[in-house]
N, C-alpha and C positions, 0 to 999 in steps of 0.2 A: 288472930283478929286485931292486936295490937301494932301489928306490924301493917296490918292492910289500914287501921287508920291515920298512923303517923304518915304513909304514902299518901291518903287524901289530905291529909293539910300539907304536906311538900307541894303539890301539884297545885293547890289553892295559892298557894304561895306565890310562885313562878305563874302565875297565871296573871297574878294580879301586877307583876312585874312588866310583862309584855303587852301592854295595850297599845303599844304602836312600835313602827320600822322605819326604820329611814334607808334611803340612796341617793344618790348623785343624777340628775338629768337637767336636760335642758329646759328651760321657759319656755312657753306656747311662742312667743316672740321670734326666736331664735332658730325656730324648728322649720321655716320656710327655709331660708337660709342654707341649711344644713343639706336639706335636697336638692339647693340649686348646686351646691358641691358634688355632693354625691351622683347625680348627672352628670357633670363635667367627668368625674373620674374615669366612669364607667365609656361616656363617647371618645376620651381620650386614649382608653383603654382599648376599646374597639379599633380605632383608628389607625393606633399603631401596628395590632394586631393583622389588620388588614395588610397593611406595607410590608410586613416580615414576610406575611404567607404570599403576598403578590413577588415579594423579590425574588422567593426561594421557589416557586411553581409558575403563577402565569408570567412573571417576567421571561422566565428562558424560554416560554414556548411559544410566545408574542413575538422575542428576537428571534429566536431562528426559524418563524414562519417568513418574518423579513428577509432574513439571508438567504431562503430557501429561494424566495421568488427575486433575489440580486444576482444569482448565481445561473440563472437560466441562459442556454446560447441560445441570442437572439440580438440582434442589431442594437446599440450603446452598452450594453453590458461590460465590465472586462475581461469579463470571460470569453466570450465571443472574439474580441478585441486581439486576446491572448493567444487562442487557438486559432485565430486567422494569420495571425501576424506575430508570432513568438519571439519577443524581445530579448531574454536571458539566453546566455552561450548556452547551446550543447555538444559537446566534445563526444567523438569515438575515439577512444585511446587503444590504438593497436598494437602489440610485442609478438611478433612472430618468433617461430622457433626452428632454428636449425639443427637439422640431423646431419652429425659428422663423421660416424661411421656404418659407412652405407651397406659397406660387404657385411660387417658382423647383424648389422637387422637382416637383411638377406637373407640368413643362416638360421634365422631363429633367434639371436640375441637379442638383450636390452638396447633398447634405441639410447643413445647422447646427444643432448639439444642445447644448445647455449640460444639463449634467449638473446632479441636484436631490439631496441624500441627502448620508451615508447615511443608511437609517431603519433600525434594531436591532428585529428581531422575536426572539423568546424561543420558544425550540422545544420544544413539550412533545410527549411518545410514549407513547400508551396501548394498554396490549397487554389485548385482553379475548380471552374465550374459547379458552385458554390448556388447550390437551391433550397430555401429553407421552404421546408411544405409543409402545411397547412396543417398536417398529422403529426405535427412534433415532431418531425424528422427532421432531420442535416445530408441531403446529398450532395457528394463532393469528388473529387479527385484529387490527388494529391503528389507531389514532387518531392524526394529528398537528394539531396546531392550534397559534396563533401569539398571542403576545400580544406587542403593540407596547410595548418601552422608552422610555418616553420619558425618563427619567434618562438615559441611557446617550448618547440620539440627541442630546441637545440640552444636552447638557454644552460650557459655555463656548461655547455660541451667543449670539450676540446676536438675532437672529429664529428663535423657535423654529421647527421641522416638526410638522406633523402629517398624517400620510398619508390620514387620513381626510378634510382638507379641500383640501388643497395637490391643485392640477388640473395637467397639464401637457396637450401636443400630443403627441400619438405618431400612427401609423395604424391606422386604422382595421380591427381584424385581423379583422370581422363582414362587411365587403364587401371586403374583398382576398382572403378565403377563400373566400366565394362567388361572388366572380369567377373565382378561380382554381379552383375544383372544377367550374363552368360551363363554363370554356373546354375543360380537361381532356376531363372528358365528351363536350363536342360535341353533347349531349342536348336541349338548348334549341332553342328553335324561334324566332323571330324577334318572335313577338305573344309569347313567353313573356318575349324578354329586354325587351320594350318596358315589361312591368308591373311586370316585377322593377325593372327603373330606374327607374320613375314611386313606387312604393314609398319603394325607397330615396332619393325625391329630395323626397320629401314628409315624410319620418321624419326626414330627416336635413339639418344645416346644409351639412355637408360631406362627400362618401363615402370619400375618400380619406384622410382624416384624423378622429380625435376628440378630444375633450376631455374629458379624464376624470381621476378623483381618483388617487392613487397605491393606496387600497385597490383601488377597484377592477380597476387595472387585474392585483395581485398575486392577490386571493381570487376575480375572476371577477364580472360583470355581467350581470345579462338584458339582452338587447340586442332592441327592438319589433322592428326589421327581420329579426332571423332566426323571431320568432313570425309573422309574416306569412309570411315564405317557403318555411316549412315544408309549406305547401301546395303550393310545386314541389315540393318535396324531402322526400320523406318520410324521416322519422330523422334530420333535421336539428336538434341540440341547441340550444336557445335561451340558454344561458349562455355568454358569452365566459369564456373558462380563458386567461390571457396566462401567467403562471406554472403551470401544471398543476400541481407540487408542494407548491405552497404553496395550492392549492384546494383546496373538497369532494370527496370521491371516495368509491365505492359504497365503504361497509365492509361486507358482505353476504358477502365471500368470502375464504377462509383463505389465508396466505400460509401455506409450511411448510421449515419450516431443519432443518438435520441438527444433532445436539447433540453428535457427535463420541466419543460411546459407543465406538463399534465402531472407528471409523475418525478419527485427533484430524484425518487429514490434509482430513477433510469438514467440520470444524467452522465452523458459520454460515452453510453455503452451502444457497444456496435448490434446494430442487425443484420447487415452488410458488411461485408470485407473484401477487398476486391475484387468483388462481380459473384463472391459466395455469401448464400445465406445461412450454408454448412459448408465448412472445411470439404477438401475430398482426400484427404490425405491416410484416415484412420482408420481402425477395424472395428470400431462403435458408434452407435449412434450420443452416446454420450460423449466422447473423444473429441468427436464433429462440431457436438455444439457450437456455438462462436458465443461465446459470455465473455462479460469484463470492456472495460474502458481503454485505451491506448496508454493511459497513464499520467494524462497532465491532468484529468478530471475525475474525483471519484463522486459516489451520492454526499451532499451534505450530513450534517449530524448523525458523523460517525460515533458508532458504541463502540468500546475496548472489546467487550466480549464475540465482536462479527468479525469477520475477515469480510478480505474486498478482493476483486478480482480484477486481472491485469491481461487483454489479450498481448502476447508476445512475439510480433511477428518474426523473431529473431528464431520462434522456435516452433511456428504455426501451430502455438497451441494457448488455450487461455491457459494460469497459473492462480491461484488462492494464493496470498499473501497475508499471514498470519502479526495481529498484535504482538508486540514485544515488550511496550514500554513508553515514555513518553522522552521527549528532549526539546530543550531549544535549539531555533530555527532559524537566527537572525533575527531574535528578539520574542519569536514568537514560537508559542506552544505547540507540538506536533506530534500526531500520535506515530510511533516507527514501527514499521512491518516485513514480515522477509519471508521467505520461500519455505514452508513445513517440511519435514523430515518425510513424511510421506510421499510428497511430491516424487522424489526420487527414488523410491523405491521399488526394485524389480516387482513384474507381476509375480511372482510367488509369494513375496511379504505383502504386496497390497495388489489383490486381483483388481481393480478399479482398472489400475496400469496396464493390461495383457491389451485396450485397446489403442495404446500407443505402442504395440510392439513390444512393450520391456522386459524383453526375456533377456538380456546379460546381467551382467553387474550391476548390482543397486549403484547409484549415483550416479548415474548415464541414461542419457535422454536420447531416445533411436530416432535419428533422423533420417533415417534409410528412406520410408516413403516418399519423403516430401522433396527430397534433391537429388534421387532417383541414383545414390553412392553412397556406402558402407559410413557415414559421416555420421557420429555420436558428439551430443554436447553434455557440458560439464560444469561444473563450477572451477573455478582457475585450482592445477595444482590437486585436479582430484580433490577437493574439499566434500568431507560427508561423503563420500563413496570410497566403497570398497577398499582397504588398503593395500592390497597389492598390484591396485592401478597405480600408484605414485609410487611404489617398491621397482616397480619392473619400466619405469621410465629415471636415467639418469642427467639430473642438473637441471631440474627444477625448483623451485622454492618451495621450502619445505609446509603444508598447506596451513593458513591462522583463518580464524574470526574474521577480518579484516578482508580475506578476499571475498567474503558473502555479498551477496545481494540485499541492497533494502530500498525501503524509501518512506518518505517523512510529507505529512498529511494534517494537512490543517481541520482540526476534525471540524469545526460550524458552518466552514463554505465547502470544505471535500477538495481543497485545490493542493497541488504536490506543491511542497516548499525545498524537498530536496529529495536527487534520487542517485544510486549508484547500484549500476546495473552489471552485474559482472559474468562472464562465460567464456569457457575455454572448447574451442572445435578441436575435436578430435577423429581420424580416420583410424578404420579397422581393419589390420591384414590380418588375412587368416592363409593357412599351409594351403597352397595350391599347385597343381601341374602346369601350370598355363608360366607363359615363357616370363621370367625375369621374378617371382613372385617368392614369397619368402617359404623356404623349403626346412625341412626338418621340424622344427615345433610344430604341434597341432594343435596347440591353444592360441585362441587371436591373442593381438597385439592390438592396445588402442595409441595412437603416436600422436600427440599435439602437435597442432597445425599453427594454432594462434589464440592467443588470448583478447578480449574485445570488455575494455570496459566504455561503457557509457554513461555519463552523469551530465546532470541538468539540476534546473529549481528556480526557483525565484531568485531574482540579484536583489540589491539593494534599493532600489526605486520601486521596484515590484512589494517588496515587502514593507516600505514603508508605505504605500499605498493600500494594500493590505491592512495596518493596522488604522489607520486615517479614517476607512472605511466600515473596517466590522470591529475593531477591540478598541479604539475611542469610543465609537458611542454605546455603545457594551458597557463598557468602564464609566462613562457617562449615565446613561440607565441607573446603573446599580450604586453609584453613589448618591444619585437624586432619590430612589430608594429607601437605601438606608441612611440615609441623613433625615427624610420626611420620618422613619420609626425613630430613628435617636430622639428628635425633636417632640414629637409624640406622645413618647416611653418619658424624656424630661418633665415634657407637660401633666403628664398621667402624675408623678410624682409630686411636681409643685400642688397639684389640685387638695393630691392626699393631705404634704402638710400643711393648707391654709386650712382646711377639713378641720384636720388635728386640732390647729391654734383655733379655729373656731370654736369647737367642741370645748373648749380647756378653757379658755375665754369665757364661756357663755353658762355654764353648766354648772348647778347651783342643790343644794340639800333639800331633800323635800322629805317632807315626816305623812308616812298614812297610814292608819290606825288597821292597827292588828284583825279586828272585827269591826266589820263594816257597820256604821249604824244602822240603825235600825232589827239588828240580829242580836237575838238572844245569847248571852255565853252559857252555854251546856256544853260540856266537856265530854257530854257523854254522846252529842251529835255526830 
C-alpha cells in the first residue's frame, strides 16, 4: 500500500507539470499561401509527368502512325518516286567459272574451275503500264536490262574483260537438260535416243561441255541442238537461259503489289507476279504461295523479334529473312537480316522443303522445275551446305561469313538502306548412258556455273533525305519533349523550395493546453 501511494503522488506530480504542449505551425495568415504552392507543385508535377509518359508511349505511336501513312505508293510520296524511277546504282556482279579438265569430270572426277570476273553490269528497272486501282493495288509491267561497266570491271586491271568476248568451259546445260528431262520421262524409245545423239554429236564438238562467251552464257543463247530437237519434244524452248534473271522474259503480263493504303503492314507485297497469282513451279500449295515484297519495300515498324519476307525471283521462290542485329547505314540505324539455316535444308531435316523438291544435299536449292534442267543454287563456295559440295569441287574460295546474303532495313519507314544479295548456280551431272555424259561415278556431281552478287541501297542523297524526313523531326519531337519534362521537373522543384522557404519563413510556436478547458482533470478518465 505504501508503494501504490508514493505512485499516486508521482503521477500528481507530473501531472501538474504538463498543463500545456507546444509545436511549430503556420499562422492562419500564411496558410492561403502555402496552398497556392502546394497547387503549383503538384500541377507542375502532373505536367511533367504527362511529357515523360507522352515521350516514352503516345509520342512513338503518333510518329509512326505519320510514317506509316508517308510511306504509302501513291503519287508524291518518295516512295512511289523510288520504286518508279530508282535513283541509287544496282550492280550484278558476275565471276563465272571455268572447268579445265574436261576428260577427268568425264570420268567421274573432281571438276577444276579457275574463276574469271568480276564483270559489273549496271541494273536498270522499267515500270511501264503503271495502274494504280482504287483497291490499293499497283498493276504494272516491268523491264530490267543490263548495261556492262566496264570502268568499274577493269579498274586497275592490267588485261582488261570483256564479257562479250572472253569464252570460258562450263557445261553444257542444252544436253544435260535434255538428257535429264529424257531420262525422267522414260518417254524415248531407243531409235528416238539413237538420233537425238547423232544430232547432238554432229552439232556439237562436245555434249557434255561448251564453250561459250560470258554474255552468253548470262543473257541466254540459241542453242542449233534444241531447234532440232524440238521435234521430239514439243514446247521445248530453243534459248539457253543459264542466268534466268538476268535474261529476256515475256513482259506481256502485270506483276501487281499492294501500296499499303489500307493496310502499311502489306506494303510492297506481291499478289501478282508475272501473270501468276501462285507460282506453277512446286509440289505444295504452300511452295506456290507468292508472299514477300521484291525487296526495295518492307512493312514499316519493324519488330526485331518478326522476320520479313523477300519474293526472289532469282529463285522463284519467296525466302524469310531472319533479324541478326542492328548497324549503321550511312548514318542511319538499320535493322540487318539474312537467310535462316532452315531455309536450306534438305526435306529430311526440314519436311516444309520436300515442296520445293529438296531431296539432295542440305544447302542446295532445286531448281529443276522452274528452268526445266538439272540447275541447283547456292550460296557462293558452298556456304552452309553440306561439306563435301566444296570438298569435291577444286579452286574455289574457301567458303566465309562474308559471302552470305543480307540486307539492312530501316525499321520506321521499312525501306532497304542496303542489300547484298549473293548466289552461286550450279548444274548436276549424274552417271548416264547417253552419249558424252560423265560415266563411272554414280554419285551426281554439282559443278559451278557462276556466281551472281547483287547489291543496291540508298546512295547518299537518298539517305540524306531520309533522315531530313523521318529522323529530324523525330529528333525534333522528342527534344521538344523532353526539354517541356526537364523544364517542368525544374519547375516542380523551384515550387518545392519556395514552399520550403515559405513554411520556414512563416512558421511560428504555438502553446495549447494539455486539457482542453472546460474538462475536468480525472486521471482516472
Amino acid at each position: 500500500s505504501g508503494h501504490y501511494g508514493r505512485g499516486i503522488q508521482i503521477l500528481f506530480e507530473l501531472r501538474g507539470t504538463m498543463k500545456s504542449y507546444t509545436y511549430r505551425s503556420l499562422p492562419d495568415e500564411a496558410k492561403p499561401k502555402a496552398r497556392c504552392y502546394i497547387c503549383l507543385v503538384l500541377l507542375a508535377s502532373f505536367v511533367s509527368l504527362f511529357f515523360i509518359i507522352f515521350a516514352l508511349i503516345g509520342f512513338p505511336i503518333l510518329f509512326q502512325d505519320l510514317v506509316n501513312k508517308q510511306v504509302v505508293l501513291t503519287n508524291g510520296t518518295l516512295n512511289f518516286e523510288q520504286w518508279l524511277n530508282p535513283t541509287p546504282k544496282i550492280y550484278k556482279v558476275v565471276t563465272v567459272h571455268n572447268v579445265t579438265n574436261l576428260e577427268e569430270v568425264r570420268m567421274g572426277l573432281a571438276p577444276n574451275v579457275s574463276s574469271i570476273g568480276p564483270y559489273y553490269f549496271r541494273e536498270y528497272r522499267e515500270k511501264t503500264d503503271v495502274i494504280v486501282a482504287n483497291t490499293y493495288n499497283i498493276f504494272y509491267k516491268e523491264k530490267k536490262y543490263y548495261i556492262f561497266d566496264n570502268e568499274t570491271t577493269n579498274k586497275d586491271r592490267a588485261t582488261p574483260l570483256d564479257p562479250a568476248k572472253d569464252k570460258f568451259y562450263t557445261i553444257n546445260l542444252a544436253w544435260v537438260g535434255v538428257v535429264y528431262n529424257m531420262t525422267c520421262s522414260g518417254g524415248v524409245s531407243p531409235t528416238e535416243k539413237i538420233i537425238i545423239e547423232a544430232a547432238a554429236t554432229k552439232l556439237k564438238d562436245d555434249t557434255l561441255f561448251t564453250n561459250r562467251t560470258v554474255n552468253e552464257i548470262i543473257f541466254g543463247y540459241k542453242d542449233p541442238l534444241l531447234d532440232v530437237l524440238k521435234t521430239f519434244i514439243p514446247g521445248l524452248p530453243t534459248t539457253v537461259q543459264c542466268v534466268y534473271n538476268m535474261s529476256s522474259r515475256d513482259m506481256n503480263n502485270f506483276s501487281v503489289i499492294h501500296n499499303g493504303g489500307d493496310n502499311s503492314s502489306l506494303l510492297g507485297a506481291y499478289s501478282q507476279w508475272q501473270g501468276y497469282h501462285k507460282l506453277p513451279y512446286w509440289e505444295s500449295d504452300e511452295a506456290n504461295t507468292l508472299n514477300g515484297t521484291e525487296g526495295l519495300f518492307f512493312a514499316p515498324n519493324l519488330q526485331p523479334n518478326k522476320s520479313v519476307t523477300t519474293f526472289v525471283d532469282d529463285l522463284f521462290r519467296s525466302n524469310p529473312m531472319e533479324y541478326i542485329g542492328e548497324e549503321e547505314v550511312l548514318g542511319i540505324t538499320s535493322y540487318k537480316y539474312q537467310i535462316p539455316m532452315y531455309v536450306l535444308k534438305n526435306a529430311t531435316q526440314n519436311p516444309l522443303n520436300s515442296g520445293f523438291n529438296s531431296y539432295g544435299p542440305s544447302g542446295l536449292m532445286n531448281l529443276t522445275a522452274a528452268v526445266n534442267a538439272p540447275v541447283m543454287a547456292s550460296k557462293p563456295s558452298f556456304l552452309d551446305a553440306e561439306s563435301w559440295l566444296i570438298d569435291e569441287v577444286v579452286g574455289l574460295y574457301p567458303p566465309n561469313r562474308n559471302m552470305d546474303t543480307n540486307i539492312w532495313i530501316e525499321p520506321h519507314t521499312g525501306v532497304l538502306t542496303k542489300a547484298i544479295k549473293q548466289l552461286q548456280v550450279n548444274v548436276m551431272i549424274e552417271q548416264s548412258d547417253w552419249h558424252g555424259m560423265m560415266s563411272l561415278r554414280k554419285k551426281p556431281r554439282f559443278i559451278p556455273l557462276a556466281t551472281i552478287v547483287e547489291t543496291g541501297g540508298l546512295d547518299k542523297d537518298l539517305a540524306d533525305t531520309l533522315k531530313h524526313k523521318v529522323y529530324r523531326p523525330r529528333k525534333i519531337g522528342y527534344g521538344l519533349l523532353y526539354g517541356l519534362f526537364g523544364f517542368f521537373t525544374l519547375l516542380t522543384v523551384v515550387f518545392v523550395a519556395v514552399l520550403g522557404h515559405h513554411v520556414i519563413r512563416n512558421q511560428g510556436d504555438v502553446t495549447r493546453p494539455l486539457i482542453p478547458n472546460g474538462q475536468k482533470e480525472n486521471i482516472y478518465s
